[in-house]
N, C-alpha and C positions, 0 to 999 in steps of 0.2 A: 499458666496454671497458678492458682492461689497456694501461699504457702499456707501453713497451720502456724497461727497465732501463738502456742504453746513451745513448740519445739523448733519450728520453720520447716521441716517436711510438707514434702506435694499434698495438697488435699485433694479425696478423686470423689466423684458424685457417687450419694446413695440411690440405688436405683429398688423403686419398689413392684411389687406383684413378684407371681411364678415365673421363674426367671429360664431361660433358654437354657441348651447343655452349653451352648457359643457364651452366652452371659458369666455361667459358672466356670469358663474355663477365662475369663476376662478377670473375673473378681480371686481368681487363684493366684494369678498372675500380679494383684494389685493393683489393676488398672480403671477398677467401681468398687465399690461394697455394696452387698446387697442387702435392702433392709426390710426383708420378709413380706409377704403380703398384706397385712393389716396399714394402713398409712392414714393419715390427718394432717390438717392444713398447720398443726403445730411439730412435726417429726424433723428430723435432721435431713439437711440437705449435701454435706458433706461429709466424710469420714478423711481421718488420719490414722495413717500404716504405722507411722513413729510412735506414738504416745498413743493410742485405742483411741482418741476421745473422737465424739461427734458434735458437728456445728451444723446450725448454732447450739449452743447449749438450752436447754432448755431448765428453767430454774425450779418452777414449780409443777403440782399435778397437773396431768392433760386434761382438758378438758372437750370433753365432748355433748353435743347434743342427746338425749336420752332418745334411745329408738325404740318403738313400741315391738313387742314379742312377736317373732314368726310363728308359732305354734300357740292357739290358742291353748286353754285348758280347759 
């Protein structure tokens, strides 16, 4: 298991989407974090229990593709 760079605590994987009641009862435990449904190829890959923080760090705004509107007007 990777330590965290910050503090040395375990780092455990951010696991994204709608997540199981088995997944929420994993990440209660500290054994994932869960990092909500929306995700991009720039998001954290791991979290640390000791210190909050998420890696990799990410330094500046996300950037994303602009996507055209589901709902005309």
């Amino acid at each position: 298991m990777n330590k965290c760079p910050e503090c040395s605590h375990d780092l455990v994987n951010v696991i994204y989407g709608f997540p199981t009641p088995k997944l929420v009862d994993i990440a209660r435990a500290e054994g994932i974090a869960l990092g909500g449904c929306n995700f991009g190829p720039d998001m954290p890959t791991h979290y640390c229990y000791g210190c909050q923080e998420s890696f990799p760090k990410i330094e500046g705004p996300a950037i994303y593709e602009e996507l055209p509107p589901i709902f005309s007007e």
